[in-house]
DODOMAR-727112 format. One record per residue (C-alpha): y negated, x negated, z negated; residue in three letters; residue number from 0. Coordinates in steps of 0.25 Angstrom, whole numbers. Example, Ala and Ser with C-alpha at 12.3 -4.5 7.8 and 13.67 -1.06 7.14 Angstrom:
<pt <18; -49; -31>; "ALA"; 0> <pt <4; -55; -29>; "SER"; 1> 
***
This chain:
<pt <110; 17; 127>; "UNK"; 0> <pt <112; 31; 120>; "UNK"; 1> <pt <101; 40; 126>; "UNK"; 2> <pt <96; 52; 116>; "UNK"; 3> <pt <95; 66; 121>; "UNK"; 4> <pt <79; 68; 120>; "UNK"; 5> <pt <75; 53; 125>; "UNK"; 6> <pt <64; 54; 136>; "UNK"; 7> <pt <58; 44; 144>; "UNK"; 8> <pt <49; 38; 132>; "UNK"; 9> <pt <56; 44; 123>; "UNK"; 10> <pt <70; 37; 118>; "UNK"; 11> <pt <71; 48; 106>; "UNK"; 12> <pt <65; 59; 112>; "UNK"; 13> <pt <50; 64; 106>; "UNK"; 14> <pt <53; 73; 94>; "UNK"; 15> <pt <62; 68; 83>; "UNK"; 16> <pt <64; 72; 68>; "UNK"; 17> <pt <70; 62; 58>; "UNK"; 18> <pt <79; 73; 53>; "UNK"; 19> <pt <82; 75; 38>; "UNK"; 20> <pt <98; 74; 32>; "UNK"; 21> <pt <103; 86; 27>; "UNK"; 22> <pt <112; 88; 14>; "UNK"; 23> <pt <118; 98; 6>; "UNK"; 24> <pt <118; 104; -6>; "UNK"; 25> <pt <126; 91; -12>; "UNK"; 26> <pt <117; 82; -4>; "UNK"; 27> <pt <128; 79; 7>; "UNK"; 28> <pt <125; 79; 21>; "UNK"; 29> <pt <124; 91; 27>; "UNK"; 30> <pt <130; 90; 42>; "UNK"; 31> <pt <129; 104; 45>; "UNK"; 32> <pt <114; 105; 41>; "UNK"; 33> <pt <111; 93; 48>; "UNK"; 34> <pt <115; 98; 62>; "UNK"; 35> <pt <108; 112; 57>; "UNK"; 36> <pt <95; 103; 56>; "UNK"; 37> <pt <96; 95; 68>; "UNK"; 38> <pt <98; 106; 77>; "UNK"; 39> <pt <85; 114; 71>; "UNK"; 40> <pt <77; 102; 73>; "UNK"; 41> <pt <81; 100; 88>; "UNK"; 42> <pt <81; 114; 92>; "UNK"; 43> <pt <71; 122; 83>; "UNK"; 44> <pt <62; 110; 80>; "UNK"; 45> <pt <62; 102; 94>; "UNK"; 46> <pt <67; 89; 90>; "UNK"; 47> <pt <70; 80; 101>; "UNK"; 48> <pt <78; 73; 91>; "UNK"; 49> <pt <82; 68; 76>; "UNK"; 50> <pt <82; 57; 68>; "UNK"; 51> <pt <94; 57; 58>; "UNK"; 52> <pt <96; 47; 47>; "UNK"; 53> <pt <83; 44; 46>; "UNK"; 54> <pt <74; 41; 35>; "UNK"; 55> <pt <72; 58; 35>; "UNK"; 56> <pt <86; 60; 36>; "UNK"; 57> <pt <87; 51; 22>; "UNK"; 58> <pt <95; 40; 30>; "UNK"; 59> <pt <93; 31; 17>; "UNK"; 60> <pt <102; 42; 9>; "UNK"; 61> <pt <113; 44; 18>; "UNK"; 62> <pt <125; 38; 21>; "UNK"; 63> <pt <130; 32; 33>; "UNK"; 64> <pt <141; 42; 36>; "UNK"; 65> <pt <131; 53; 30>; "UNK"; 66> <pt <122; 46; 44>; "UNK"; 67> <pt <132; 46; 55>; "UNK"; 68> <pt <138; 60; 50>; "UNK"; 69> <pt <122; 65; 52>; "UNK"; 70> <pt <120; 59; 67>; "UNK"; 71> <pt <133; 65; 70>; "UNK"; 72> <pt <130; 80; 65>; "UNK"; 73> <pt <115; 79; 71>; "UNK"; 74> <pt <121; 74; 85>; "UNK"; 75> <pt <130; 85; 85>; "UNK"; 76> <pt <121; 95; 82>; "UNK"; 77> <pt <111; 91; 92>; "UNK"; 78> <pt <112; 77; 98>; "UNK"; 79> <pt <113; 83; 111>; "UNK"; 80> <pt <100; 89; 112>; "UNK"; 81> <pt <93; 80; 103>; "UNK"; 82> <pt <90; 65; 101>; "UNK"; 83> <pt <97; 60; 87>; "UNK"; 84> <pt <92; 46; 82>; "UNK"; 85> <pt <100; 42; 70>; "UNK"; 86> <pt <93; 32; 59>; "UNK"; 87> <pt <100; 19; 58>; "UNK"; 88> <pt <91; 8; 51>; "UNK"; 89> <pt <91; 3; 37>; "UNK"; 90> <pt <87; -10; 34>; "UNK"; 91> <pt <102; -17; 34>; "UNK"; 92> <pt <103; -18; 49>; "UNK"; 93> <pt <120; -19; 49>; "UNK"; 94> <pt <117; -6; 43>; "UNK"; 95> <pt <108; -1; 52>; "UNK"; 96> <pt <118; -5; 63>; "UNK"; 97> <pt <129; 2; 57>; "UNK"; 98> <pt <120; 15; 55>; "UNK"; 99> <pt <116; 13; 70>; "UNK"; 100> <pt <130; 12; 76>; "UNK"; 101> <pt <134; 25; 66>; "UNK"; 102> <pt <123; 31; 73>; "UNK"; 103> <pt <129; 29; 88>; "UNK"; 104> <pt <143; 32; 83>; "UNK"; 105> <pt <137; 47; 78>; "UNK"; 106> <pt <128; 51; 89>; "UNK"; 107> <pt <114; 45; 87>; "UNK"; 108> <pt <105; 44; 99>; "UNK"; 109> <pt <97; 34; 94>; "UNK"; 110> <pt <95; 28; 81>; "UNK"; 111> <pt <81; 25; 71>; "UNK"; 112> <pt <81; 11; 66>; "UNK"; 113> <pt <71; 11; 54>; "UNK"; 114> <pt <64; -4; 49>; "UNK"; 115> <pt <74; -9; 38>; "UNK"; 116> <pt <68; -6; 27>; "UNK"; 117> <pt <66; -12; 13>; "UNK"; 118> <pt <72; -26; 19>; "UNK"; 119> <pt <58; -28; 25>; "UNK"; 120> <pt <64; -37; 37>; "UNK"; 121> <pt <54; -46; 46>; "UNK"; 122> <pt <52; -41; 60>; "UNK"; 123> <pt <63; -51; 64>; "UNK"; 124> <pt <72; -43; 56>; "UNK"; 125> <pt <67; -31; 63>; "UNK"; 126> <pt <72; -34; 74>; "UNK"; 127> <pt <85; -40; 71>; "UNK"; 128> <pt <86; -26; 63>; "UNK"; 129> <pt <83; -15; 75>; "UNK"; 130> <pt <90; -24; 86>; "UNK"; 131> <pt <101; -23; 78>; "UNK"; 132> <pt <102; -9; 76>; "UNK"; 133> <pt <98; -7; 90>; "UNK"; 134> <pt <109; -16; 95>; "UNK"; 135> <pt <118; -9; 87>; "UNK"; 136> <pt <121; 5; 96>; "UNK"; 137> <pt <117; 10; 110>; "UNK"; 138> <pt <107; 20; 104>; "UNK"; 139> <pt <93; 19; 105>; "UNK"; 140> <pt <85; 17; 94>; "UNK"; 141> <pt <71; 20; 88>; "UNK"; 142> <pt <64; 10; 78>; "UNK"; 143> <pt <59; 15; 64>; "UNK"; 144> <pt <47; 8; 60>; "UNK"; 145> <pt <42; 13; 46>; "UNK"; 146> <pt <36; 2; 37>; "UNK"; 147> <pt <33; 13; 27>; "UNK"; 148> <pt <48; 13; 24>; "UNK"; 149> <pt <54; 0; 30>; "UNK"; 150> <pt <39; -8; 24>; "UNK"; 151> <pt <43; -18; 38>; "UNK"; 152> <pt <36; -12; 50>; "UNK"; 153> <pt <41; -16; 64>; "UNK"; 154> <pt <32; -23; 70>; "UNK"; 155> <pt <26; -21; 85>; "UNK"; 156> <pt <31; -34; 89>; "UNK"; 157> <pt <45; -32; 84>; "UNK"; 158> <pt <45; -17; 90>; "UNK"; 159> <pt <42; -25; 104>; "UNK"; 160> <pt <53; -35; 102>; "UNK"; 161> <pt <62; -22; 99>; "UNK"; 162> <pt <58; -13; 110>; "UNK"; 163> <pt <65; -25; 118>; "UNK"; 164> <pt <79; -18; 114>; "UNK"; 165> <pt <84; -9; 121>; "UNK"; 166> <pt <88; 2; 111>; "UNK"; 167> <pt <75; 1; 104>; "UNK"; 168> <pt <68; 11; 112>; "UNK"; 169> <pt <58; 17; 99>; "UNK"; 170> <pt <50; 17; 87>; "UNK"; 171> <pt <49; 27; 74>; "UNK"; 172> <pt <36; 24; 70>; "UNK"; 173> <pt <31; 26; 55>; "UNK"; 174> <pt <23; 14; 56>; "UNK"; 175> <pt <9; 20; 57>; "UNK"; 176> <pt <5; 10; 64>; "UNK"; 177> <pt <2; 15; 79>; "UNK"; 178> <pt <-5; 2; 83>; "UNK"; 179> <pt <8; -5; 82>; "UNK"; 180> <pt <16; 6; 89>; "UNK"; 181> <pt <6; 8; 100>; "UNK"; 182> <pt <7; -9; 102>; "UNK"; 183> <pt <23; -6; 104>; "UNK"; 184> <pt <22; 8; 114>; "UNK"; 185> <pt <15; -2; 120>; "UNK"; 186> <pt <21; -11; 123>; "UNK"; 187> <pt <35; -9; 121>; "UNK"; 188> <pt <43; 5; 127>; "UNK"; 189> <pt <47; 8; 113>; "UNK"; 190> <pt <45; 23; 111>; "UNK"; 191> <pt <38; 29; 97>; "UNK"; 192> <pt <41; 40; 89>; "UNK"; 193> <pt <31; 43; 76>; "UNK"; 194> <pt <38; 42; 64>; "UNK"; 195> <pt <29; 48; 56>; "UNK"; 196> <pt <24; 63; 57>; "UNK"; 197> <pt <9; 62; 55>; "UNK"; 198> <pt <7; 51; 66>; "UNK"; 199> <pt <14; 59; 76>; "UNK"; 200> <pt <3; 63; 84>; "UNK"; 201> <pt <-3; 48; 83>; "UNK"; 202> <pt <9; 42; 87>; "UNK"; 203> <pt <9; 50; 99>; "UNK"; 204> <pt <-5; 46; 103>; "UNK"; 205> <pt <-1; 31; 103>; "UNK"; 206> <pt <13; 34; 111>; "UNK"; 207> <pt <23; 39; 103>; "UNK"; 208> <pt <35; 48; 111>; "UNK"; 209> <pt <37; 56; 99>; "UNK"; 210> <pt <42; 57; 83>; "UNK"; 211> <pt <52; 55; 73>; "UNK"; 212> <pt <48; 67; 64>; "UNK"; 213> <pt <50; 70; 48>; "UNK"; 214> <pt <43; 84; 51>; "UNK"; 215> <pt <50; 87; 63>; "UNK"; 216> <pt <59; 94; 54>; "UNK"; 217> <pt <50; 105; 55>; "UNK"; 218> <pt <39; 102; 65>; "UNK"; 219> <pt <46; 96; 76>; "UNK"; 220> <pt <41; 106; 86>; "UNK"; 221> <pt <27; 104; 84>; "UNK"; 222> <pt <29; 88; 86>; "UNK"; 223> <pt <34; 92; 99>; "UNK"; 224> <pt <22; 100; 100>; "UNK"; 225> <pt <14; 90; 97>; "UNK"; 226> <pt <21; 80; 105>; "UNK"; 227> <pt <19; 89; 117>; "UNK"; 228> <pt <5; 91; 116>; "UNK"; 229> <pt <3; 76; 114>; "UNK"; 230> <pt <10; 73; 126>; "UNK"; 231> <pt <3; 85; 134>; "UNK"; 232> <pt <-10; 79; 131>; "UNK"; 233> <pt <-14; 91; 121>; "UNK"; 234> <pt <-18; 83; 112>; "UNK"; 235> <pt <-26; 94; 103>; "UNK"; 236> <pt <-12; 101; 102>; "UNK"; 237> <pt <-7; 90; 97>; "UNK"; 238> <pt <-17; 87; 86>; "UNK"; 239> <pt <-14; 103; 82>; "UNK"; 240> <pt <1; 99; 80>; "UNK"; 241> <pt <-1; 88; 73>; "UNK"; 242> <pt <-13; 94; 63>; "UNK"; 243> <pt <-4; 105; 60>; "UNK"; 244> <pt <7; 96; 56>; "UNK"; 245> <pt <0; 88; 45>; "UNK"; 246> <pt <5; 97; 34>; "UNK"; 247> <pt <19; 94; 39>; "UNK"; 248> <pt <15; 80; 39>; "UNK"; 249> <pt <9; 81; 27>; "UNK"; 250> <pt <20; 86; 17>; "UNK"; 251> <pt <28; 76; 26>; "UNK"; 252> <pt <21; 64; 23>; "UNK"; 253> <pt <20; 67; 8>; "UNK"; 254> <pt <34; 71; 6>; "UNK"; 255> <pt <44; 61; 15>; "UNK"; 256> <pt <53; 66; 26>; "UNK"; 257> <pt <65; 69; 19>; "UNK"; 258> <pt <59; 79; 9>; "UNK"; 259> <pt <49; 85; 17>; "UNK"; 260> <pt <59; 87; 29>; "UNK"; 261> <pt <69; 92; 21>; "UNK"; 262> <pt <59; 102; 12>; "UNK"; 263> <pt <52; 107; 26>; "UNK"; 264> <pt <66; 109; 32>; "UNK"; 265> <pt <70; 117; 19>; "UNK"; 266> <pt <56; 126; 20>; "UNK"; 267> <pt <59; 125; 36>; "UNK"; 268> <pt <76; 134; 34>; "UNK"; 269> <pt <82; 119; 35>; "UNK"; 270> <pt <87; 116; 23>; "UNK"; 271> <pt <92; 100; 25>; "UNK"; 272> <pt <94; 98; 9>; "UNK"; 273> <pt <90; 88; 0>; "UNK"; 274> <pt <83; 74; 1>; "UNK"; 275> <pt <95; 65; -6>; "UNK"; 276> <pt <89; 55; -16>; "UNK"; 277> <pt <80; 47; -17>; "UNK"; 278> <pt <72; 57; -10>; "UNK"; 279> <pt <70; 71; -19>; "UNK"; 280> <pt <71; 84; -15>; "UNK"; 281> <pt <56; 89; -13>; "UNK"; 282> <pt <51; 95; -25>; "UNK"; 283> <pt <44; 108; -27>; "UNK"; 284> <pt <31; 104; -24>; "UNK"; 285> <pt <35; 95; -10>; "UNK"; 286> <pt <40; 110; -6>; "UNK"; 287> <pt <28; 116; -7>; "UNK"; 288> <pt <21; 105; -1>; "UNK"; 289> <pt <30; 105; 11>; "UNK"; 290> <pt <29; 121; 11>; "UNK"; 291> <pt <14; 120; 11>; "UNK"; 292> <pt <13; 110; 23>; "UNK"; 293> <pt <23; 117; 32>; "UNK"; 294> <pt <17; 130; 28>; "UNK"; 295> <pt <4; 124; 33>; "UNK"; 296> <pt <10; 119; 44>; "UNK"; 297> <pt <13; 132; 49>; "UNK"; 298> <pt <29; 130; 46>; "UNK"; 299> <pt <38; 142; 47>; "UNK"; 300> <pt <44; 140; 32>; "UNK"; 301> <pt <56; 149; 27>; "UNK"; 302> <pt <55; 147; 12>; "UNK"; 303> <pt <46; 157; 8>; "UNK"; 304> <pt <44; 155; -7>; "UNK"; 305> <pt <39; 141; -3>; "UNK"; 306> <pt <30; 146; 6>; "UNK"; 307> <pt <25; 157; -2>; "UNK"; 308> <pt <22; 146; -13>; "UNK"; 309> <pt <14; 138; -6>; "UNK"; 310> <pt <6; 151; 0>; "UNK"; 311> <pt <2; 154; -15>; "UNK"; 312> <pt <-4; 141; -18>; "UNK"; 313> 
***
């Protein structure tokens, strides 16, 4: 099996990841160059152990295959030596998913995201067949997506047992909610959990999760770490004053989506990464200043000073 750069005993994909955002152009082409800029600023300034790409952050439903492989291979490039880069492959047409997960090994992923096939809703037999597929599908090892918000068909415990069994399977995404169930499969399974949703991150790690896939890690990323450490050093104090003091980050994040609040933060943050393409918008007036606001409270370093100063006034 392909190892990944930051694995750890425990910890197949590392501890800090971001599902990173696609950048475009002007024109709305992909946007190689700012890409590779963006990836190496979120592992060397921002302390990601590694990136998601082609996920649902990275607006995997917009681009196109070529638009996926020509992304893994820029990001890999620019910092696949030093960093763990997990490529999303999952769709709900599993000769699809397949081809997208082959793509993915041919281009330099060290892992690959496997989200629920959404939309189809499948039973949990079809589960099954779906990820063992993928799974059989390369050497690389892979992280389970389970997010019923999106997908409506959540991955049931007994079904995340009968997939542990493979041997590429080795984690869980969980945007779930539902820590009951997860702590039933740390427990009795090796499968290793990853929060997939910012606010529980803290709560996740309480139950046994090794560390997150992160939409604010954009811009936070060292103060997961931070709080990560703390966790894990029993300081548990410091951790709670991580996590307080990133509720406006969640907040603006949660009311927003990924993609428009990453890509607006980013923007605010020096990085511009460009535009959502369509369905998604472009964030309005008002989204900005809501983001400026919550970053500003967060205690963000923020380089657009009209934005700032606007919210200051109010």
């Amino acid at each position: 099996m392909t190892g990944c750069p930051t694995a750890s005993p425990g910890r197949p994909f590392g501890r800090v990841l971001t599902a990173m955002v696609t950048p475009f152009d002007a024109d709305g082409a992909l946007d190689l160059d700012l890409a590779q800029e963006l990836a190496v600023h979120l592992i060397d300034n921002q302390g990601n152990d590694g990136l998601v790409v082609n996920g649902t952050t990275g607006e995997s439903p917009t681009t196109t295959d070529k638009e996926k492989a020509e992304l893994i291979r820029a990001v890999v490039a620019a910092v696949g030596d030093r960093a763990t880069i997990v490529a999303g492959a999952g769709t709900n047409d599993t000769a699809h998913s397949t081809q997208l997960a082959r793509d993915a090994e041919k281009s330099g992923a060290h892992g690959l995201l496997v989200v629920t096939p959404y939309y189809s809703r499948p039973p949990q037999e079809g589960l099954i067949s779906h990820f063992t597929a993928v799974a059989d599908a390369t050497e690389l090892p892979v992280m389970l997506y389970d997010i019923p918000p999106r997908s409506v068909v959540p991955i049931e415990v007994d079904t995340l047992r009968t997939l542990a069994e493979h041997p590429r399977i080795l984690a869980v995404k969980d945007s779930k909610h539902n820590m009951w169930a997860g702590s039933e499969v740390m427990a009795t399974t090796d499968l290793a959990y990853y929060s997939g949703e910012d606010p529980l991150n803290l709560p996740w790690l309480a139950v046994g999760a090794v560390g997150y896939v992160s939409v604010i890690g954009h811009v936070v990323a060292d103060r997961l770490r931070v709080m990560l450490d703390a966790f894990e050093g029993g300081d548990l104090t410091k951790a709670r004053e991580v996590h307080h003091g990133l509720l406006p980050v969640y907040r603006s994040m949660n009311q927003l989506g990924g993609v428009i609040f990453s890509k607006t933060a980013l923007r605010l943050c020096g990085y511009e990464t460009g535009q959502p393409r369509l369905p998604l918008p472009p964030a309005s007036e008002e989204d900005v200043r809501l983001i400026t606001a919550d970053l500003w409270e967060a205690g963000l370093v923020l380089v657009n000073p009209d934005t700032v100063a606007g919210v200051a006034s109010q």
